[in-house]
Biopython code that builds the backbone (N, CA, C, O; Angstrom):
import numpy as np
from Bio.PDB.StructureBuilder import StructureBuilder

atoms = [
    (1, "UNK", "N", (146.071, 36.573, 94.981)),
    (1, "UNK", "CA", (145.591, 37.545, 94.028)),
    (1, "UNK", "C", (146.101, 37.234, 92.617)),
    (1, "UNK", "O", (145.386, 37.753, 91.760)),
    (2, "UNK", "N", (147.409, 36.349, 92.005)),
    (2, "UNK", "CA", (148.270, 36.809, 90.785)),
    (2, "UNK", "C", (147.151, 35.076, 90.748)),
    (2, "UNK", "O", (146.881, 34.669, 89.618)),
    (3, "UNK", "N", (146.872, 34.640, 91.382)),
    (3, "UNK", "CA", (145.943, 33.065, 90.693)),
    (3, "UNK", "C", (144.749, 33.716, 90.091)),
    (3, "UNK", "O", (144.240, 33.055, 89.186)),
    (4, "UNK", "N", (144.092, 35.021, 90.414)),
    (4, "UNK", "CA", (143.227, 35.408, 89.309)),
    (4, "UNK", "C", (143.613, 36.054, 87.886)),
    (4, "UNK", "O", (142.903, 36.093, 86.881)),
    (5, "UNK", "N", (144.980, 36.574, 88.066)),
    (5, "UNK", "CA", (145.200, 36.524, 86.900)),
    (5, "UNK", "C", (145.697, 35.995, 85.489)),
    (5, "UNK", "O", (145.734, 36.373, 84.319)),
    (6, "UNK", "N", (146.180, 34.535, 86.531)),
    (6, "UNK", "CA", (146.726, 33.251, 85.769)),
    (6, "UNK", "C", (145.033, 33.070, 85.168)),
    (6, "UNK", "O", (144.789, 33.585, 84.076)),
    (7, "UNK", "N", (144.152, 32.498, 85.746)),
    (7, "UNK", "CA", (143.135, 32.392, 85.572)),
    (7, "UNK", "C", (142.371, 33.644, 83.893)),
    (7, "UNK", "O", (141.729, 33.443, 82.863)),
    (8, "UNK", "N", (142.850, 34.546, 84.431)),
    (8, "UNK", "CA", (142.383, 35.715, 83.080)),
    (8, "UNK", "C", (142.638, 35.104, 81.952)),
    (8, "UNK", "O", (141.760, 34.815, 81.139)),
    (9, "UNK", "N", (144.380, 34.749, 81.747)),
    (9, "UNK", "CA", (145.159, 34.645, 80.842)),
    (9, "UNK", "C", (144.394, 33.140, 79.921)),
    (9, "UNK", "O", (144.444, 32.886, 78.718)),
    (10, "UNK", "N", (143.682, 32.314, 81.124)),
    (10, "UNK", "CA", (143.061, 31.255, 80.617)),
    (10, "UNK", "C", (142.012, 31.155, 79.379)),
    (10, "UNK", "O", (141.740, 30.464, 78.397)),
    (11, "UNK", "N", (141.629, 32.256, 80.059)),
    (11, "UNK", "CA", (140.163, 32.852, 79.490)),
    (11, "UNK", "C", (140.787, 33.869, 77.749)),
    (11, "UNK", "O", (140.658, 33.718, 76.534)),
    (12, "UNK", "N", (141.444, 34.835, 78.679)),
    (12, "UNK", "CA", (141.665, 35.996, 77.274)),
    (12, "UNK", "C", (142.583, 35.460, 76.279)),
    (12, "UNK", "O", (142.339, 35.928, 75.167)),
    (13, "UNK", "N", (143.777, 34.450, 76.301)),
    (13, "UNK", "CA", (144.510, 34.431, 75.689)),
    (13, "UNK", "C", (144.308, 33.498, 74.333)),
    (13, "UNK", "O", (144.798, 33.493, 73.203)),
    (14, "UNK", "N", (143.553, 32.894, 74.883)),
    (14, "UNK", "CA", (142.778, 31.866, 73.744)),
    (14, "UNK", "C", (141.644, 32.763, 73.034)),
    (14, "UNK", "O", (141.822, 32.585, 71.829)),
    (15, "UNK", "N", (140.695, 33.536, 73.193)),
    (15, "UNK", "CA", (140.051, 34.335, 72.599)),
    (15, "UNK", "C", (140.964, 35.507, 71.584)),
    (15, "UNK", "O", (140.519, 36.108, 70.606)),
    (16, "UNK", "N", (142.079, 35.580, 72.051)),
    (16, "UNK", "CA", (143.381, 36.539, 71.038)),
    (16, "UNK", "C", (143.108, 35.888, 70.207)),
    (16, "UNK", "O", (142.297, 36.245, 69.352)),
    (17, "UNK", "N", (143.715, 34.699, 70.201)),
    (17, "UNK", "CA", (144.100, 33.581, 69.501)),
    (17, "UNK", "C", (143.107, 33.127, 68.512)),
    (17, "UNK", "O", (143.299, 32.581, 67.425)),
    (18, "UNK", "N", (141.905, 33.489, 69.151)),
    (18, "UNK", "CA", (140.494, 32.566, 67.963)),
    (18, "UNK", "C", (140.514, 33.714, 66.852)),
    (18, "UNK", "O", (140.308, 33.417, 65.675)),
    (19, "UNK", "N", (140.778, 35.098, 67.266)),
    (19, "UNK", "CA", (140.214, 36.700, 66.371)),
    (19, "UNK", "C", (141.725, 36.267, 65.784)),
    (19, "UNK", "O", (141.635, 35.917, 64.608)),
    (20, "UNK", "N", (143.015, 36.209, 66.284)),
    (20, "UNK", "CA", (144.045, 37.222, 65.737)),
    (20, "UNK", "C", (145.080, 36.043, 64.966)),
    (20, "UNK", "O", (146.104, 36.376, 64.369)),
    (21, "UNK", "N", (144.651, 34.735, 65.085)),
    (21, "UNK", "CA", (145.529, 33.804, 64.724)),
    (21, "UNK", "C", (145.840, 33.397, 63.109)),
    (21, "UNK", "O", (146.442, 32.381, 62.764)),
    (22, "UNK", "N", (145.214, 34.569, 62.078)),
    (22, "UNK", "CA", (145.298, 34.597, 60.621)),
    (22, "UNK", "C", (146.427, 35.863, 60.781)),
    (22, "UNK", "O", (147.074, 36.029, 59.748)),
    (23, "UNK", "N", (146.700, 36.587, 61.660)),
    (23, "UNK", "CA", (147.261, 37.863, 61.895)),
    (23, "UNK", "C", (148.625, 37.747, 62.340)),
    (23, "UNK", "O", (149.412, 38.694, 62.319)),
    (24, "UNK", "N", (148.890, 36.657, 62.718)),
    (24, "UNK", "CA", (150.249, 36.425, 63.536)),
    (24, "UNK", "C", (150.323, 34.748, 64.039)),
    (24, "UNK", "O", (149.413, 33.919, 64.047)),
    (25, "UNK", "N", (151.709, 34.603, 64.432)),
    (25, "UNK", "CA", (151.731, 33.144, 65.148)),
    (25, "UNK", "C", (151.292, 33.433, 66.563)),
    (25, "UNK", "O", (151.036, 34.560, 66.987)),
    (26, "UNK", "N", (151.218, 32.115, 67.373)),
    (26, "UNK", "CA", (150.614, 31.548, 68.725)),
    (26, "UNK", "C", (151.703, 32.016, 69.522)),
    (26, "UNK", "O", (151.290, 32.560, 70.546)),
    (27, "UNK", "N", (153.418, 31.993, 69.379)),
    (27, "UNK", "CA", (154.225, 32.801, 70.547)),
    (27, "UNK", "C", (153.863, 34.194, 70.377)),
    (27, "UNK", "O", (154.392, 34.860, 71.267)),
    (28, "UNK", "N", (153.309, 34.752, 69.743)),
    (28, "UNK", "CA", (153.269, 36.491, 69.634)),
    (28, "UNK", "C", (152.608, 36.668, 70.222)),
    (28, "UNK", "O", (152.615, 37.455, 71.169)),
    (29, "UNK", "N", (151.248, 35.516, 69.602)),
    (29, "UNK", "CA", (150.073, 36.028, 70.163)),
    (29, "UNK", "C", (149.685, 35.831, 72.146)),
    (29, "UNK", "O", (149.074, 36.575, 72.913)),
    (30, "UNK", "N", (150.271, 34.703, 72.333)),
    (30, "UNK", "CA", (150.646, 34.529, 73.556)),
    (30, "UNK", "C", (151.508, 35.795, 74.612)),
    (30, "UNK", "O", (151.217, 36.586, 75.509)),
    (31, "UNK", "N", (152.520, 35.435, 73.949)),
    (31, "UNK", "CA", (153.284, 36.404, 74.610)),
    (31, "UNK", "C", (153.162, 38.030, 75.054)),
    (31, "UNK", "O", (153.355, 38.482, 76.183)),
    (32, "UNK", "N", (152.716, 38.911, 73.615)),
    (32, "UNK", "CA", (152.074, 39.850, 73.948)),
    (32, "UNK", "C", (150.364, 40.340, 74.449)),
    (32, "UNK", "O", (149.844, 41.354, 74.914)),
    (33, "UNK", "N", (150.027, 39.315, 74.143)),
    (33, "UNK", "CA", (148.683, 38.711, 74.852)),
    (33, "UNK", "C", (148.857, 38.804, 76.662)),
    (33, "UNK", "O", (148.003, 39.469, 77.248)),
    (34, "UNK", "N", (149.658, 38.318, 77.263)),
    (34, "UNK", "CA", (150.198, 37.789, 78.608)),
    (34, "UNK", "C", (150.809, 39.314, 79.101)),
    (34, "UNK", "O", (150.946, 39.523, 80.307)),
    (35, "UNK", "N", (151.223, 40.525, 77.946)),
    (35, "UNK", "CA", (151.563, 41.392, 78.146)),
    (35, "UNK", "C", (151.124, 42.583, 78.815)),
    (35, "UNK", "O", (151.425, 43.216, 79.827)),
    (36, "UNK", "N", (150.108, 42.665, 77.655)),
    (36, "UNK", "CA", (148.525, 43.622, 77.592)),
    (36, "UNK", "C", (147.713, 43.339, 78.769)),
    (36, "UNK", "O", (147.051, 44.219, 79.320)),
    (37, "UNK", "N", (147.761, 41.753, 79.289)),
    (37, "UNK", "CA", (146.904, 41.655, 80.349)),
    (37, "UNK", "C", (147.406, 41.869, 81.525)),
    (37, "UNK", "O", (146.722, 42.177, 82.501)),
    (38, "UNK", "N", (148.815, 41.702, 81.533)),
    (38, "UNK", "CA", (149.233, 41.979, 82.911)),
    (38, "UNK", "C", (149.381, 43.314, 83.346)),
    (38, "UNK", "O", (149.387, 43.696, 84.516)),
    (39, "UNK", "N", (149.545, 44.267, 81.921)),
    (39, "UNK", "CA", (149.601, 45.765, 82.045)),
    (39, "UNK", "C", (148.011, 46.293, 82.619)),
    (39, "UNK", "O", (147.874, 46.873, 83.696)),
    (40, "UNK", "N", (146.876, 45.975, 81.690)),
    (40, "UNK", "CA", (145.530, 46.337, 82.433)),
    (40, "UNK", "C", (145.216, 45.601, 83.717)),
    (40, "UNK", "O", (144.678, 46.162, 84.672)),
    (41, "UNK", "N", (145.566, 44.337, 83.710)),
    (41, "UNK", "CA", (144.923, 43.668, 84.814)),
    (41, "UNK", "C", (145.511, 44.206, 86.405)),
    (41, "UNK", "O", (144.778, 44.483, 87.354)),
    (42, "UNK", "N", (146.497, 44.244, 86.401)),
    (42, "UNK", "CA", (147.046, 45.208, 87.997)),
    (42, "UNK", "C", (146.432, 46.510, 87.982)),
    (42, "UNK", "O", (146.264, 46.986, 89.105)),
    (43, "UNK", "N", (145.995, 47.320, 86.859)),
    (43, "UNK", "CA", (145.650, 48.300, 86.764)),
    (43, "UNK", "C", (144.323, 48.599, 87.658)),
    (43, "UNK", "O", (143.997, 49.568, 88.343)),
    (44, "UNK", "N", (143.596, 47.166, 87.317)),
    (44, "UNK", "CA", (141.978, 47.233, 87.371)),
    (44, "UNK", "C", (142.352, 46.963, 88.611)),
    (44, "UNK", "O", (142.049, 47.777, 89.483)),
    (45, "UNK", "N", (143.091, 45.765, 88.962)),
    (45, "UNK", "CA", (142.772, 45.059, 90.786)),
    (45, "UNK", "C", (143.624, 46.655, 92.034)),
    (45, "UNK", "O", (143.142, 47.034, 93.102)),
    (46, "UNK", "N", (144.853, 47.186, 91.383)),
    (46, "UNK", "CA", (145.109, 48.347, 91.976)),
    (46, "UNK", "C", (144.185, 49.741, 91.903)),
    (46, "UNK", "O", (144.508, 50.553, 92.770)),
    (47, "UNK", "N", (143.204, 50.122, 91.115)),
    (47, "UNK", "CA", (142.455, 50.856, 91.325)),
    (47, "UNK", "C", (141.029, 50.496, 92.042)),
    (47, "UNK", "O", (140.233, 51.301, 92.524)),
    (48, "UNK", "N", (140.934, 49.265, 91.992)),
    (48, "UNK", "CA", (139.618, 48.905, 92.319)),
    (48, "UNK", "C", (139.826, 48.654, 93.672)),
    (48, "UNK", "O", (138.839, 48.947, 94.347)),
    (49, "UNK", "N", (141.300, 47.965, 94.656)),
    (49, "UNK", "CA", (141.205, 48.050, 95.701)),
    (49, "UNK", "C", (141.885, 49.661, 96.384)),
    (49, "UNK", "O", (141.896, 49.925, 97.586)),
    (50, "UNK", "N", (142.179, 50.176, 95.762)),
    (50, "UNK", "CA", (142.794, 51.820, 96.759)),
    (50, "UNK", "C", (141.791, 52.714, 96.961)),
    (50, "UNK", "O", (141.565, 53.489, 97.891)),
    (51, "UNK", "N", (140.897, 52.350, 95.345)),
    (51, "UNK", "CA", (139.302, 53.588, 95.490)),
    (51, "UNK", "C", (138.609, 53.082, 95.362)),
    (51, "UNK", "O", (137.716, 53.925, 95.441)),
    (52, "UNK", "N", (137.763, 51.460, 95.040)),
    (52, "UNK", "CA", (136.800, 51.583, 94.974)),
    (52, "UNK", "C", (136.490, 51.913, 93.653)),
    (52, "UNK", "O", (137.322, 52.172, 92.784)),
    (53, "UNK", "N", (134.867, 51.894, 93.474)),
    (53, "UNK", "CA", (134.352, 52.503, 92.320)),
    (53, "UNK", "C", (133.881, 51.250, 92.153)),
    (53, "UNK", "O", (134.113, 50.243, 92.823)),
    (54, "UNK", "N", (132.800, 51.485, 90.641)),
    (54, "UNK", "CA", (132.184, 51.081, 89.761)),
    (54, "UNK", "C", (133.223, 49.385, 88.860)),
    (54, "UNK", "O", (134.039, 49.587, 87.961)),
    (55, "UNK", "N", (132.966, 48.214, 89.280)),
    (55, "UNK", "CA", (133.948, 47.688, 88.635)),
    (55, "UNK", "C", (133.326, 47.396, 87.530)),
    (55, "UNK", "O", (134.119, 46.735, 86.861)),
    (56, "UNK", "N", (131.986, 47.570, 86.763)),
    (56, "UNK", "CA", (131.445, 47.138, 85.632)),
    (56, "UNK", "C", (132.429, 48.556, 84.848)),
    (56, "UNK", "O", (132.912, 47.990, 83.868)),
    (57, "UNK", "N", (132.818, 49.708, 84.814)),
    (57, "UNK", "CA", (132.894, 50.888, 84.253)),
    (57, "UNK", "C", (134.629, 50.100, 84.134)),
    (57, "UNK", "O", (135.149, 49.690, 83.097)),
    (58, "UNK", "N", (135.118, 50.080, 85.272)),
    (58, "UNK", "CA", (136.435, 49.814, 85.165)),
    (58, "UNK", "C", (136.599, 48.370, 84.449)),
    (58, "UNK", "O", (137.725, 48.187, 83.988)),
    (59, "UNK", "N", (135.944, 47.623, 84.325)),
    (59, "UNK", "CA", (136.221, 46.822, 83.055)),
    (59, "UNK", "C", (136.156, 47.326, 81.659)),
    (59, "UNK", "O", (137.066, 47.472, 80.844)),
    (60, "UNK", "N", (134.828, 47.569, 81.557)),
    (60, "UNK", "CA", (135.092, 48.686, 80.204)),
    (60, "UNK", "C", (135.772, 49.433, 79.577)),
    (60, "UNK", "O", (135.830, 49.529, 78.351)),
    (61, "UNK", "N", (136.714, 50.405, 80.880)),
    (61, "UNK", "CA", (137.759, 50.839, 80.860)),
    (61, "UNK", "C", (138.823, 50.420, 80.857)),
    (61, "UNK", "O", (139.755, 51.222, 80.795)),
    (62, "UNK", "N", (139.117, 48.827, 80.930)),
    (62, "UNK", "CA", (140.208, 48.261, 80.943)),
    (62, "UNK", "C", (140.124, 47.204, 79.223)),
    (62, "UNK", "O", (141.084, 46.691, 78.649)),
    (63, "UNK", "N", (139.247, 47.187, 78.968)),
    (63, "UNK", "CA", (138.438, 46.826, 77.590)),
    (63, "UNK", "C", (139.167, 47.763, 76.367)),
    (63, "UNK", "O", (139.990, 47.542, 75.479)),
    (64, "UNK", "N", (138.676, 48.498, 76.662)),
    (64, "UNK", "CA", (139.466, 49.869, 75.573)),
    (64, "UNK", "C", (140.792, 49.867, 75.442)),
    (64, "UNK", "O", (141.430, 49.665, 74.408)),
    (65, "UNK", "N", (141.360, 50.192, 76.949)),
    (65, "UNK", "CA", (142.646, 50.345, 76.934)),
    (65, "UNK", "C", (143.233, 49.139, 76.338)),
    (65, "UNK", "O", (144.341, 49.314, 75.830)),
    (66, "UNK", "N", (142.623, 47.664, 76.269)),
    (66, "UNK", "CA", (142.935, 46.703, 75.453)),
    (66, "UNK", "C", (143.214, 46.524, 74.288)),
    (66, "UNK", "O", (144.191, 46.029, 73.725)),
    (67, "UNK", "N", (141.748, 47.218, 73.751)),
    (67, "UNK", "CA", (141.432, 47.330, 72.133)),
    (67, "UNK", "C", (142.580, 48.492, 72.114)),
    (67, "UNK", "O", (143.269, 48.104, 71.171)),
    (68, "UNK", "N", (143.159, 49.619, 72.569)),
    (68, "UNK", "CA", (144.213, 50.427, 71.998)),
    (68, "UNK", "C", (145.084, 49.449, 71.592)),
    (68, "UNK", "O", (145.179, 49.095, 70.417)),
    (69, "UNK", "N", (145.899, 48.869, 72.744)),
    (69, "UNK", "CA", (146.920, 47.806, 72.546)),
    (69, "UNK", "C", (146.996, 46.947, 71.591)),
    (69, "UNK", "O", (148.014, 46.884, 70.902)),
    (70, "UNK", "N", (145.559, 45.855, 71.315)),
    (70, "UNK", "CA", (145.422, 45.333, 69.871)),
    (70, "UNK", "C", (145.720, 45.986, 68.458)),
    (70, "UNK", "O", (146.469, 45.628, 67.550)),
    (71, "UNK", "N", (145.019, 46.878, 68.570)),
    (71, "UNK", "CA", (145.362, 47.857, 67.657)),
    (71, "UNK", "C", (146.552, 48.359, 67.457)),
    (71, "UNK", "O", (147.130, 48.081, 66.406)),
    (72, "UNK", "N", (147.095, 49.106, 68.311)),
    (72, "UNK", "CA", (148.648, 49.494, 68.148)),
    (72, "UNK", "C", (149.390, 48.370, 68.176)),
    (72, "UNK", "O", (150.439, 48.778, 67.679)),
    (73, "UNK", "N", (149.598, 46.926, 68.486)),
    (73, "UNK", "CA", (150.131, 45.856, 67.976)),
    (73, "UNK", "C", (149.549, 44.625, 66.757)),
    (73, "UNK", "O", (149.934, 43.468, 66.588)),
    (74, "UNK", "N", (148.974, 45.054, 66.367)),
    (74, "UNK", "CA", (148.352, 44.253, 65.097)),
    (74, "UNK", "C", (147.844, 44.855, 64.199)),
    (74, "UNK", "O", (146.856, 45.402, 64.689)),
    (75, "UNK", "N", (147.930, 45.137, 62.982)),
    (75, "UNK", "CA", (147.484, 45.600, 61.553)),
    (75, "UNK", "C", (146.142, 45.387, 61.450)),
    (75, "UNK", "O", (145.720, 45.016, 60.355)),
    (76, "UNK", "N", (145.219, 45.573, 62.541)),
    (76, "UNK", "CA", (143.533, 45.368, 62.219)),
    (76, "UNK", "C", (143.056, 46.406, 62.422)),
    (76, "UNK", "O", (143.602, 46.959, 63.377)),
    (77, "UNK", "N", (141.975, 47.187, 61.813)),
    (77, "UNK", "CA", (140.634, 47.860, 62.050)),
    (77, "UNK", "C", (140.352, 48.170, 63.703)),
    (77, "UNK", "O", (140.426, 47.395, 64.656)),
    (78, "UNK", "N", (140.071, 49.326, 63.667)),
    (78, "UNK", "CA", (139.554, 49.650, 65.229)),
    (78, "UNK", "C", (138.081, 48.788, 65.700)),
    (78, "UNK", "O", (137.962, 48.430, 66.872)),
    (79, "UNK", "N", (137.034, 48.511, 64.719)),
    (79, "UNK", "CA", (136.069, 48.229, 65.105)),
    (79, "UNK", "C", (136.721, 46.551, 65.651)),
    (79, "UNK", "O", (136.531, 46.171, 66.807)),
    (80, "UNK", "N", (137.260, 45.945, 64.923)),
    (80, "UNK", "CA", (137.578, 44.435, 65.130)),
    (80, "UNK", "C", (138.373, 44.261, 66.756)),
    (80, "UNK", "O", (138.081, 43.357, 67.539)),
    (81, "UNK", "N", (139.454, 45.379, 67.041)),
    (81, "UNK", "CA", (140.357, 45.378, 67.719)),
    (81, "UNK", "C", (139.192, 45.449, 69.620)),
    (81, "UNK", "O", (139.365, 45.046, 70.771)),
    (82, "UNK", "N", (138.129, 46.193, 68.871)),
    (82, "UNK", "CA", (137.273, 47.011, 70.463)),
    (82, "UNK", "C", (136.430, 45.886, 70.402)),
    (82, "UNK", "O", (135.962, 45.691, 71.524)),
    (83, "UNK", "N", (135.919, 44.823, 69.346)),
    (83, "UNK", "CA", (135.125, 43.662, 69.471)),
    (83, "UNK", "C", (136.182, 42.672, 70.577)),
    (83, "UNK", "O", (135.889, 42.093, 71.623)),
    (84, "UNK", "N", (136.910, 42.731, 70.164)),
    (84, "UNK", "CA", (138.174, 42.013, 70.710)),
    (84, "UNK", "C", (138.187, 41.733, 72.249)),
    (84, "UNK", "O", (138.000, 40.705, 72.900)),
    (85, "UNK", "N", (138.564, 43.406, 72.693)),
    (85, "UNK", "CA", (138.493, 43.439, 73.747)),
    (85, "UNK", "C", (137.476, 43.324, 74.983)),
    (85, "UNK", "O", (137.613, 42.889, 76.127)),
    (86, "UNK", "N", (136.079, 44.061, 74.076)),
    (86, "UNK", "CA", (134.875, 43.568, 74.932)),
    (86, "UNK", "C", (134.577, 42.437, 74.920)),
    (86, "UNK", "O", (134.084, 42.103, 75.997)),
    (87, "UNK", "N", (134.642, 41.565, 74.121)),
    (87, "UNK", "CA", (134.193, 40.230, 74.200)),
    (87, "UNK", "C", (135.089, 39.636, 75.190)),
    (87, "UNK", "O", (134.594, 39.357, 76.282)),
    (88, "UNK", "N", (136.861, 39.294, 74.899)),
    (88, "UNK", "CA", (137.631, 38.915, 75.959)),
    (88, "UNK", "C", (137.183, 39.835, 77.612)),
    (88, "UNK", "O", (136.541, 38.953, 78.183)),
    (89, "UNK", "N", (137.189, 40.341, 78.012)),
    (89, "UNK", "CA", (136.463, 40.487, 79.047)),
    (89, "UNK", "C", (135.676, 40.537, 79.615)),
    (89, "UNK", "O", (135.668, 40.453, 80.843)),
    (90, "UNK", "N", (134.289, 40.771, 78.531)),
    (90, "UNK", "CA", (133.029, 39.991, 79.261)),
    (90, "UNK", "C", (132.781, 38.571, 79.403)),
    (90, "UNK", "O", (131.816, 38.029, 79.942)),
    (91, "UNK", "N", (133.770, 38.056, 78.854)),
    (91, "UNK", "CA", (133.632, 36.554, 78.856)),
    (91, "UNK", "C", (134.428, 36.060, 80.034)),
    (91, "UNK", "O", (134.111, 34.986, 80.546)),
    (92, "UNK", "N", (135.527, 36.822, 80.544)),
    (92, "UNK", "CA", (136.382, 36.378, 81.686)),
    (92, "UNK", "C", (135.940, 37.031, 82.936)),
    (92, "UNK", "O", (136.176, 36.692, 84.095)),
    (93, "UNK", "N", (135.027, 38.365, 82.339)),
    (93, "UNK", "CA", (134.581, 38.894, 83.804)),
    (93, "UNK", "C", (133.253, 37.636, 84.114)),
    (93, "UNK", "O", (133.094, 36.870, 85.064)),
    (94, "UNK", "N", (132.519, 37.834, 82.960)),
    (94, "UNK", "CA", (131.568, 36.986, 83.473)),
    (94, "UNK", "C", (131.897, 35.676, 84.166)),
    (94, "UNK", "O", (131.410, 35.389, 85.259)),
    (95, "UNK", "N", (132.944, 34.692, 83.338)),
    (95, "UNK", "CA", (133.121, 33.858, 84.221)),
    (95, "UNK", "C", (133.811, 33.678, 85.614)),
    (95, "UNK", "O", (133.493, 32.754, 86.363)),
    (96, "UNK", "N", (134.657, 34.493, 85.891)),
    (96, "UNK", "CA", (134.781, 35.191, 87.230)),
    (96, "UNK", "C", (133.808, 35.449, 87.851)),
    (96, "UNK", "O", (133.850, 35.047, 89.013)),
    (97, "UNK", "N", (132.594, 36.159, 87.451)),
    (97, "UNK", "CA", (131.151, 36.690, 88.439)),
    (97, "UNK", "C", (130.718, 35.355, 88.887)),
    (97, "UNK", "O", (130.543, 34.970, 90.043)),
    (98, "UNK", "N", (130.605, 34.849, 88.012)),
    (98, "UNK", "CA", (129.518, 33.323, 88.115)),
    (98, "UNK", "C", (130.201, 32.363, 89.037)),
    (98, "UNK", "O", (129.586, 31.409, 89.513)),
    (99, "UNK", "N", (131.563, 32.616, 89.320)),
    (99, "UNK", "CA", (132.082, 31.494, 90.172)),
    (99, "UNK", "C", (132.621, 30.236, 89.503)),
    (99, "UNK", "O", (133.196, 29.288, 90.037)),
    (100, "UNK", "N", (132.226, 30.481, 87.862)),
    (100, "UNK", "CA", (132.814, 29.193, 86.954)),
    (100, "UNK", "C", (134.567, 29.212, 86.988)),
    (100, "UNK", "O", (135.312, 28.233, 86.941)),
    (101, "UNK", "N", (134.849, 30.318, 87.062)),
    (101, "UNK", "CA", (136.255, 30.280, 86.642)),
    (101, "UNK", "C", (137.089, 30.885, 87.855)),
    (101, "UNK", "O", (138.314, 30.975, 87.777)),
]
sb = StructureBuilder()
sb.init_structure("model")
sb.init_model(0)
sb.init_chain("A")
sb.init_seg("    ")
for serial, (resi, resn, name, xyz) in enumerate(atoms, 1):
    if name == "N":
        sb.init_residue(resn, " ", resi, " ")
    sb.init_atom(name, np.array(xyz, "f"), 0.0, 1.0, " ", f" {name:<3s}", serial, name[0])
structure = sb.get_structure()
């Protein structure tokens, strides 16, 4: 299970990095990057296996709770911070769906 989330970190942490890397250095961005994801990402795989549910909603929902985190750790705009987060996860969910990643 923790090899899909090595796998996330592949995907999201470099997308931090493309938005937030005029904003901060590469250990920050890494590091609290690796942070944020490990805080939502058990979140999503522990709710999604105890109940079930909708996992397109619970990404979304784990999207936000992202963009909070960006936001409350970086000096950017809410709209930039929620681009942030939807994009990093539709790009890692998707490649997860597809079997690429």
């Amino acid at each position: 299970m923790w090899i899909h989330l090595l796998k996330t970190w592949l995907v999201e942490i470099p997308i931090l990095w493309l938005f937030l890397r005029r904003n901060d250095h590469l250990t920050s961005i890494v590091g609290l990057g690796a942070l944020i994801n490990v805080s939502t990402w058990t979140f999503l795989v522990y709710y999604y296996y105890q109940f079930g549910g909708n996992i397109y909603f619970l990404e979304l929902l784990v999207a936000l709770v992202e963009s909070l985190w960006i936001r409350s750790l970086w000096s950017i705009n809410w709209p930039k911070s929620v681009l942030i987060g939807l994009v990093a996860n539709a790009v890692s969910f998707g490649l997860g769906w597809s079997g690429i990643l």
